[in-house]
N, C-alpha and C positions, 0 to 999 in steps of 0.2 A: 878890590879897594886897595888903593895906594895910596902910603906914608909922604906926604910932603917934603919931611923932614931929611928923612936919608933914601926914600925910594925903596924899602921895604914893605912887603904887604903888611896891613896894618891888622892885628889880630879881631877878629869878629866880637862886637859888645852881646856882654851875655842877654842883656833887653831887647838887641836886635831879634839877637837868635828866639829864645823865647816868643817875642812878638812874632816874628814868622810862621811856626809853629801853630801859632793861636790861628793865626787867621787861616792857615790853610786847611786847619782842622775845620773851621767853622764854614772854608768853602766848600768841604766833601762834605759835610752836614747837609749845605743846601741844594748839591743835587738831588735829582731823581733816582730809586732804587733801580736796577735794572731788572726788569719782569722774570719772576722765579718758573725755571720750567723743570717738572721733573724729570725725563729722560729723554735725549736726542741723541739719534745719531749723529757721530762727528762729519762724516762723507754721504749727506745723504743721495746725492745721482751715483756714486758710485757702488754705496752699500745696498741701497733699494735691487740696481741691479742685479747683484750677486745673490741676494736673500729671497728675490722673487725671479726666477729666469723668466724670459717671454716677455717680461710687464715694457711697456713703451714708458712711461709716464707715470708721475704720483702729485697726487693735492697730501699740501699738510694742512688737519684740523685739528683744536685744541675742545678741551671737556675738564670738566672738574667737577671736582661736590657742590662749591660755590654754586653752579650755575644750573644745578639737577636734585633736588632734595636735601642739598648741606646736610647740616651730621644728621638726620633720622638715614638718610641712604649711607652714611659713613658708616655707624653701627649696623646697616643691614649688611652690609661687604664684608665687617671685620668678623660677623657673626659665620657667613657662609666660608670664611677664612678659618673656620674652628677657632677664633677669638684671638689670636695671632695680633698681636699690638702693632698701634700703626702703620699706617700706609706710606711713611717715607715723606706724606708734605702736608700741608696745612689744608683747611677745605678751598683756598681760594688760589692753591696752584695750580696751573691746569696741564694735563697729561697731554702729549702729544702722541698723534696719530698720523699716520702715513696710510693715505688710501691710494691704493696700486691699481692701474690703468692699463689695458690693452686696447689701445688706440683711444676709441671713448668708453668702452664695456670697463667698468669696475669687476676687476676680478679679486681681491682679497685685502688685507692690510699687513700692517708692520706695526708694532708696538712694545714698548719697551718699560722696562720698572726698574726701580732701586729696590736694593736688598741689602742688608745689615749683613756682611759677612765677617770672619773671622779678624783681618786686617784691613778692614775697611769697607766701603760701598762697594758692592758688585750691583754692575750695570746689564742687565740679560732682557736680547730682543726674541721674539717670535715672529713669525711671518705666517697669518693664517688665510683660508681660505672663505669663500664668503657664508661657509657653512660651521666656520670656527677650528677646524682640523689644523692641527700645526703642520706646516710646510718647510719650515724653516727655524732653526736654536743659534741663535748667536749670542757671545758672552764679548759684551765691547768691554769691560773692566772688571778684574778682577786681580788682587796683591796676593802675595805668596809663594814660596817655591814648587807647589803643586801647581799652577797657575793653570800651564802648559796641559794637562791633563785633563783640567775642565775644557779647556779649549778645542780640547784633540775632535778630530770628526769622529771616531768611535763615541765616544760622549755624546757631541748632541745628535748624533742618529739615534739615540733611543728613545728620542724624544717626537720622531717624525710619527707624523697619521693619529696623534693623538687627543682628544679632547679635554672640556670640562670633562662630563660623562667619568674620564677614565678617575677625575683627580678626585670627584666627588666620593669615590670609591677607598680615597688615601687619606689619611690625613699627616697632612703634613707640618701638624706643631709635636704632633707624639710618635710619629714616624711608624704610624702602623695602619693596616688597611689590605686591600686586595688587587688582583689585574695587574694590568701592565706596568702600573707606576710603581708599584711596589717590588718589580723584576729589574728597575733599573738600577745597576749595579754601578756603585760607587768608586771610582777609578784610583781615589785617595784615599785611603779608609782611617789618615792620621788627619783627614782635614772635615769631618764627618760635619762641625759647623756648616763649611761652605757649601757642602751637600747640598743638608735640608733644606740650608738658605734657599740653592735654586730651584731645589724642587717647591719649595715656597714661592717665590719669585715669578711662576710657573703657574702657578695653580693661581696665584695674584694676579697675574694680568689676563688669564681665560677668567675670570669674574669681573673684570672689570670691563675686560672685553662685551662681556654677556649684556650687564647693567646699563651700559652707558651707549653700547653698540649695535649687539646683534636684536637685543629687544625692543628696542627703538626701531628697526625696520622690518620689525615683526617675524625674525628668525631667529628667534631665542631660543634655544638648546634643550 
């Protein structure tokens, strides 16, 4: 805006301003929310690759509590969780699933969870097989200067060929139990949060895997 008078920009009226303000507020009110999803991968043709070698192809599908027992199955997951508070979203977020493909044969999936860690959400995928064994440990987020550590491939190899089966055996809210999960050695041992978080995170997504997944095509665990 320009001043008539001498050709100077002419100072903004605080009513304008204000009034701008209002309404643009009132126009992000009237959009649409955009659809909550709990974890995705960022690159999925690229990462699906790397996570599953061999797979040709993947479908993604989505599940939630919403759409399978709402909270009576919420409370049955948090319970086999050893009571471990919340699952990261609401009953009517729905979890995304990457079903992995060699040519048409489904051979395994990809699946990922939020976890409450020390500085923030960490994001940890698995990649299992169509008998629920992990194949694959990938950590797509995590903050901190130990970061580097959980990420390291020593780390999540100690996580390959392992099932529920192993975790049901751990518990992972009081960090005591037997087997394999409880051999796996913590690479930061001043970040002991982010730990249990993924051993949490872990043992969270092979039950939710089970519940929502392998039970439903009658290969429950």
């Amino acid at each position: 805006m320009t001043s008539a008078a001498n050709g100077k920009p002419a100072p903004f009226s605080g009513r304008f301003v204000i009034g701008t303000v209002l309404l643009l507020l009132l126009h992000l009110e009237a959009l649409p929310a955009p659809a909550a999803v709990n974890c995705e991968l960022n690159y999925p043709s690229r990462d699906v690759a790397r996570l599953f070698p061999g797979s040709t192809g993947f479908k993604t599908s989505y599940f939630s509590f919403g759409q399978r027992g709402g909270a009576p199955l919420l409370r049955k997951v948090e319970a086999r969780l050893g009571g471990a508070p919340a699952l990261y979203a609401p009953l009517d977020v729905p979890y995304t699933l990457y079903e992995i493909y060699q040519g048409d044969k489904k051979i395994g999936y990809i699946h990922g969870v939020n976890q409450k860690g020390q500085f923030g959400v960490i994001e940890s995928f698995v990649s299992l097989d169509l008998k629920g064994t992990i194949k694959a440990f990938y950590i797509q987020r995590i903050a901190g200067q130990w970061a580097r550590k959980f990420t390291s491939p020593q780390f999540g190899r100690q996580f390959l060929e392992l099932g529920l089966k192993d975790f049901q055996r751990y518990d992972t809210v009081s960090g005591k139990g037997t087997g394999k999960v409880a051999a796996i050695g913590n690479p930061a041992p001043e970040a002991a949060t982010d730990f249990y978080g993924l051993l949490r995170a872990v043992k969270k997504n092979l039950v939710l895997m089970d519940e929502f997944v392998y039970s439903a095509e009658g290969g429950r665990q």
